[in-house]
LUMDOKE-277698 format. One record per residue (C-alpha): residue number from 1; residue in three letters; x, y, z. Coordinates in steps of 0.05 Angstrom, whole numbers, plus 5000, padded with zeros to 4 digits. Example, Ala and Ser with C-alpha at 12.3 -4.5 7.8 and 13.67 -1.06 7.14 Angstrom:
BEGIN
> 1|ALA|5246|4910|5156 $
> 2|SER|5273|4979|5143 $
//
This chain:
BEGIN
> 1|UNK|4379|5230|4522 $
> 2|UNK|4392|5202|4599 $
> 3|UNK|4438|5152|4562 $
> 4|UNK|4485|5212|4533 $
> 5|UNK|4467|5251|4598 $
> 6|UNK|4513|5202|4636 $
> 7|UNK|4558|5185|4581 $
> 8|UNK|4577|5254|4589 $
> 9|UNK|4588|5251|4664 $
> 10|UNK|4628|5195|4666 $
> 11|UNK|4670|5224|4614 $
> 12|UNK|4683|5287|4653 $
> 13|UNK|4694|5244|4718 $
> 14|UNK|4749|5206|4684 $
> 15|UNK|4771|5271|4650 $
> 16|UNK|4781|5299|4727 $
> 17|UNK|4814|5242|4756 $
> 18|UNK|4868|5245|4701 $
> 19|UNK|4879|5314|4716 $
> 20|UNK|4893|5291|4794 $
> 21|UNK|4934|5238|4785 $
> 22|UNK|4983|5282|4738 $
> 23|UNK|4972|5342|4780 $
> 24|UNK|5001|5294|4835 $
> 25|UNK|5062|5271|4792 $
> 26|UNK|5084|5335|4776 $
> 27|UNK|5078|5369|4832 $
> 28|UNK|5118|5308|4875 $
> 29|UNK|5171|5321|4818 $
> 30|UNK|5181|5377|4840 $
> 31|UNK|5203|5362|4907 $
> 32|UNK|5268|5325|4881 $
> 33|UNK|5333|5348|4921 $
> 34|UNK|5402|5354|4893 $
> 35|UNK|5437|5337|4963 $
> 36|UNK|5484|5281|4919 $
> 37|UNK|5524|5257|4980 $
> 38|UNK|5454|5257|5024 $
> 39|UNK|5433|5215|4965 $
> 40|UNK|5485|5166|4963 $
> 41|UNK|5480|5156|5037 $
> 42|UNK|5403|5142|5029 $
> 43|UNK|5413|5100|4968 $
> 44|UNK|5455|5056|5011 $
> 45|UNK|5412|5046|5075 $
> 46|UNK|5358|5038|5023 $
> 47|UNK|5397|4977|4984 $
> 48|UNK|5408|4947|5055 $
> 49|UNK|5332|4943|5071 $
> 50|UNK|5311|4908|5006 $
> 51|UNK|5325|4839|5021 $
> 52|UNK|5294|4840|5092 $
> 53|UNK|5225|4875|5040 $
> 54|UNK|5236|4824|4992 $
> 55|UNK|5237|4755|5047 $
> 56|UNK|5167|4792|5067 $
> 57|UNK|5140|4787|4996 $
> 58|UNK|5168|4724|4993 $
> 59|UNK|5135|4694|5058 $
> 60|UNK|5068|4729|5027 $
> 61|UNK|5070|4693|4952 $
> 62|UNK|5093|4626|4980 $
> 63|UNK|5030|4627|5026 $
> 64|UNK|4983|4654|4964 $
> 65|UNK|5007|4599|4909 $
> 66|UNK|4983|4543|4953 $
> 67|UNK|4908|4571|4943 $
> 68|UNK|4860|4589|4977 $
> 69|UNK|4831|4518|5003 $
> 70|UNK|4908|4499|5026 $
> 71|UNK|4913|4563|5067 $
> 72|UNK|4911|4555|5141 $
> 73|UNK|4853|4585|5178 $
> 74|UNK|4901|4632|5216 $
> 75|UNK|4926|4659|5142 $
> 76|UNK|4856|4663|5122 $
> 77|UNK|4826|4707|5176 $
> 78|UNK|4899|4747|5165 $
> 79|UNK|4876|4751|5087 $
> 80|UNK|4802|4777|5095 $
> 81|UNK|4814|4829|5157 $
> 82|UNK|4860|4866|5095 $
> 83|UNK|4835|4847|5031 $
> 84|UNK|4752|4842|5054 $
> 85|UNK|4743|4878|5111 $
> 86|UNK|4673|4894|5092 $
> 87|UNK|4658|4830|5102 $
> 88|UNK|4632|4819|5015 $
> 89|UNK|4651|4748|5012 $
> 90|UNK|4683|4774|4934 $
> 91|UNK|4748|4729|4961 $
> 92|UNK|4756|4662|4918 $
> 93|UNK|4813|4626|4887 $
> 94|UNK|4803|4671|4825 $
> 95|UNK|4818|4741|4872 $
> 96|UNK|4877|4698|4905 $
> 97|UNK|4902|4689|4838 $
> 98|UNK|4898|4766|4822 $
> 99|UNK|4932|4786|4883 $
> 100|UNK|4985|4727|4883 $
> 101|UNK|5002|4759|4802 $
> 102|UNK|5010|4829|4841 $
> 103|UNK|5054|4811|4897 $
> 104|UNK|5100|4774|4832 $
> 105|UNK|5101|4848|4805 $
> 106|UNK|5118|4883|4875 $
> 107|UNK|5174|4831|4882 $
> 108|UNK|5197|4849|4802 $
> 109|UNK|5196|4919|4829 $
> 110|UNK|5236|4905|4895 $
> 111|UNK|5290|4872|4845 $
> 112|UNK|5301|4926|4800 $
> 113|UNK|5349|4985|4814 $
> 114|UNK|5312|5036|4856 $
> 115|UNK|5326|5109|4839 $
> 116|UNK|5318|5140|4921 $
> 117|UNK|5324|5217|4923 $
> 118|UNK|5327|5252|4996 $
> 119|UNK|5282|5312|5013 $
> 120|UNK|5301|5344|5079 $
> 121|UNK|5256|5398|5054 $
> 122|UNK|5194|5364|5021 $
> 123|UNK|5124|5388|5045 $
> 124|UNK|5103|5311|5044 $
> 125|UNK|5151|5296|5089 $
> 126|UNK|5120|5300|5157 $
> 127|UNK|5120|5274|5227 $
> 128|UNK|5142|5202|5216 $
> 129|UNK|5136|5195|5149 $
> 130|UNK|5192|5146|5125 $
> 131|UNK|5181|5157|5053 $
> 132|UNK|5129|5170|4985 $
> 133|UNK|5129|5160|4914 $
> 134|UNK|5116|5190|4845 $
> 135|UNK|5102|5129|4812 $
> 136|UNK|5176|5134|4780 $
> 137|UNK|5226|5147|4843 $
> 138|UNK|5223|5137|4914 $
> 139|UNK|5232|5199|4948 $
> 140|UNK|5256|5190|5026 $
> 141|UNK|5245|5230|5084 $
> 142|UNK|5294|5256|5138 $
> 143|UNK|5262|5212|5192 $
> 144|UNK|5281|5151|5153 $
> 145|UNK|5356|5166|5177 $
> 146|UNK|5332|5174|5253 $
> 147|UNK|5279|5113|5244 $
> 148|UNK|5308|5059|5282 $
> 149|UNK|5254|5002|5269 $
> 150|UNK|5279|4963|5208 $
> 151|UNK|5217|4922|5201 $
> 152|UNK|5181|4987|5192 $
> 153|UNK|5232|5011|5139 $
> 154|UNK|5221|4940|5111 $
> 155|UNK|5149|4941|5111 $
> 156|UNK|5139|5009|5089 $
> 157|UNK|5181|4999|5029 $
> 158|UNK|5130|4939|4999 $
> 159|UNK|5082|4995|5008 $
> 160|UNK|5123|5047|4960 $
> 161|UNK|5140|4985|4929 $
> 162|UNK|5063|4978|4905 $
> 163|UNK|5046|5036|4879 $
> 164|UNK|5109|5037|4832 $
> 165|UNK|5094|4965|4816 $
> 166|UNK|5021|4976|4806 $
> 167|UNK|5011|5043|4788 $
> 168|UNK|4965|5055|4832 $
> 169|UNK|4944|5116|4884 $
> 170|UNK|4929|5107|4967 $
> 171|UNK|4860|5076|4979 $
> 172|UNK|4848|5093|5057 $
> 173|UNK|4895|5071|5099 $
> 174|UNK|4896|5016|5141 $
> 175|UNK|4890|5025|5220 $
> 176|UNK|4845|4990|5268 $
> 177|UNK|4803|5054|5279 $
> 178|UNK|4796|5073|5211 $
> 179|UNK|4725|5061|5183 $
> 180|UNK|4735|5085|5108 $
> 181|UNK|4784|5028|5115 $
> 182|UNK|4733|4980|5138 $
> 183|UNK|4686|4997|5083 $
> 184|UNK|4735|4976|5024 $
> 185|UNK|4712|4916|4986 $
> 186|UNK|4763|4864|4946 $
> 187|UNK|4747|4887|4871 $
> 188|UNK|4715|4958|4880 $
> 189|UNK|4650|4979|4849 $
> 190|UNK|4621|4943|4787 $
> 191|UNK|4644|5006|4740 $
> 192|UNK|4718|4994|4762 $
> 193|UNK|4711|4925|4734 $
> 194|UNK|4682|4954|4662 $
> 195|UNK|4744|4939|4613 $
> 196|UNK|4775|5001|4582 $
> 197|UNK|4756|5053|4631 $
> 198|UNK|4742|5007|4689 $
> 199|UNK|4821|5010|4721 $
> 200|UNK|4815|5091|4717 $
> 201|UNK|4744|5089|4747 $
> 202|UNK|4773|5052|4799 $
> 203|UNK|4842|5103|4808 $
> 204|UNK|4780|5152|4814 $
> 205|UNK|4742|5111|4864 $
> 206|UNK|4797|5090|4905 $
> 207|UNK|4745|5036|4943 $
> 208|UNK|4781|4967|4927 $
> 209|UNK|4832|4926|4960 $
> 210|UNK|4868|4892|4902 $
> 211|UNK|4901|4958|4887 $
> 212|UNK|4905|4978|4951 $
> 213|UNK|4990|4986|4969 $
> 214|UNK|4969|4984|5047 $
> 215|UNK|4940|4917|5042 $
> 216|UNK|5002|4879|5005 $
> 217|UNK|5048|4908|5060 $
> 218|UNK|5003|4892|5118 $
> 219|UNK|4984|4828|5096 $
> 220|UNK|5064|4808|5099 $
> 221|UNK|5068|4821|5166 $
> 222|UNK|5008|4791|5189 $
> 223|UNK|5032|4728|5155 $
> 224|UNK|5103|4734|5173 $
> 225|UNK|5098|4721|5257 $
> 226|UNK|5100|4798|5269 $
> 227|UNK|5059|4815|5335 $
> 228|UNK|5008|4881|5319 $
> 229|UNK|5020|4927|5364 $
> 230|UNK|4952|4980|5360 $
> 231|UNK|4988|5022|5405 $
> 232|UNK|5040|5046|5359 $
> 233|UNK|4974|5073|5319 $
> 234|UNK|4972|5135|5361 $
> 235|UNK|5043|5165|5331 $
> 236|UNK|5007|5150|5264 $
> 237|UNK|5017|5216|5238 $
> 238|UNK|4958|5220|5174 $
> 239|UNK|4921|5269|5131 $
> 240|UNK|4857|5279|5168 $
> 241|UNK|4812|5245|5112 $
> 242|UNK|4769|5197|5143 $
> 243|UNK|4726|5172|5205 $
> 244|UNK|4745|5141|5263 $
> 245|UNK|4718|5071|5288 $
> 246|UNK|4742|5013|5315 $
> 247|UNK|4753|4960|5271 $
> 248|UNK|4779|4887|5278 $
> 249|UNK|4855|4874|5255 $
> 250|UNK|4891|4820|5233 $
> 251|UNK|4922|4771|5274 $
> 252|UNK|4988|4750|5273 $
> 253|UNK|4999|4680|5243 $
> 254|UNK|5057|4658|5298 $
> 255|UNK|5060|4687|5369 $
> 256|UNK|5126|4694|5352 $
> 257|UNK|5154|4748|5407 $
> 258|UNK|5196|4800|5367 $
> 259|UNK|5204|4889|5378 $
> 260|UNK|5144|4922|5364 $
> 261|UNK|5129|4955|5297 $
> 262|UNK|5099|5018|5273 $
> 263|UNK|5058|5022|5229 $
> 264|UNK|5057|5089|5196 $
> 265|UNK|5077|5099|5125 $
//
């Protein structure tokens, strides 16, 4: 009886979270533009970021395939502030492998043709918001025309880049005063590891960071020499959906001195 009691919850859990994630597809959908020439200008500045996304991605996997005993301590620390920040110890060579095999997908993704549509009029499309996805295009915002930052641009598009690439939804994002953030753990709850149903448990869950699009684009930056700047935090302009609380970030691998970055999605 309790056994069929829970079956039965679990089944209308998962039969919810389907209904959100295509809820959220159609609905972004909807939001395409038909502004052609707006398109074709987008399309273009768009083209001319890729390679500066795809040396990131590239800087990331090279550090990944030497594994996890050949990493530096510096790359390390960078590695566990994103992908453990509750501090699980889940992190082996096995979890290195998984995320090495994802950054190889977001760098697929990166190579293939992107479809980029401008909304000037999109409801998603606030304060600095550079751009967001429905899993099939990436739709752009009008302050990605003003944005002059192009490490931001570059960044933000691995992030995009993710979600198409891994079909996954936002976990909560990273920022040094977000706790929901701190409380993520590298594979997510034992029922998102169950095979079948585990990967939509976990779309339901959202509390991992091997799905998690924020942590692939971070974790290129961290590893790339780029200098956090927590400062830039404050113009983060987010849906107010969790707690506030410091939190400790990852450090830069080089000192490096280069411009600031934000890092807002």
């Amino acid at each position: 009886m309790n056994s069929r009691f829970l079956a039965s919850i679990l089944s209308l859990g998962l039969l919810i979270g389907m209904i959100r994630f295509a809820t959220d597809l159609l609905l972004s959908s909807k939001q395409v533009s038909e502004s052609g020439n707006d398109n074709t200008l987008v399309s273009q500045q768009i083209q001319a970021i890729i390679p500066a996304s795809q040396q990131l991605v590239d800087e990331a996997i090279a550090i990944l395939s030497k594994g996890w005993m050949e990493m530096s301590q510096p790359e390390q620390e960078a590695f566990l502030a994103l992908y453990d920040p509750a501090g699980t110890g889940e992190v082996d060579q096995e979890f290195i492998e998984a995320t090495l095999v994802n950054y190889q997908r977001i760098q697929e993704a990166l190579k293939r043709e992107i479809t980029a549509v401008y909304e000037p009029e999109s409801e998603k499309c606030e304060g600095m918001r550079l751009y967001y996805t429905d899993l099939l295009k990436l739709h752009v915002c009008p302050y990605f025309l003003t944005e002059g930052n192009e490490m931001r641009k570059a960044r933000t598009l691995i992030h995009e880049m993710a979600h198409i690439a891994l079909i996954v939804r936002d976990r909560p994002y990273y920022r040094p005063t977000n706790k929901a953030y701190a409380l993520l753990t590298p594979n997510g709850s034992r029922l998102a590891q169950l095979p079948v149903v585990g990967p939509l448990i976990r779309e339901i869950q959202q509390n991992d960071t091997l799905y998690h699009p924020d942590a692939y684009a971070h974790f290129t930056i961290a590893v790339s020499g780029q200098p956090v700047n927590p400062d830039m935090y404050a113009s983060q302009q987010r849906p107010a959906n969790t707690a506030e609380e410091t939190m400790p970030q990852p450090a830069a691998v080089s000192s490096q001195a280069v411009d600031s970055w934000t890092l807002a999605s």
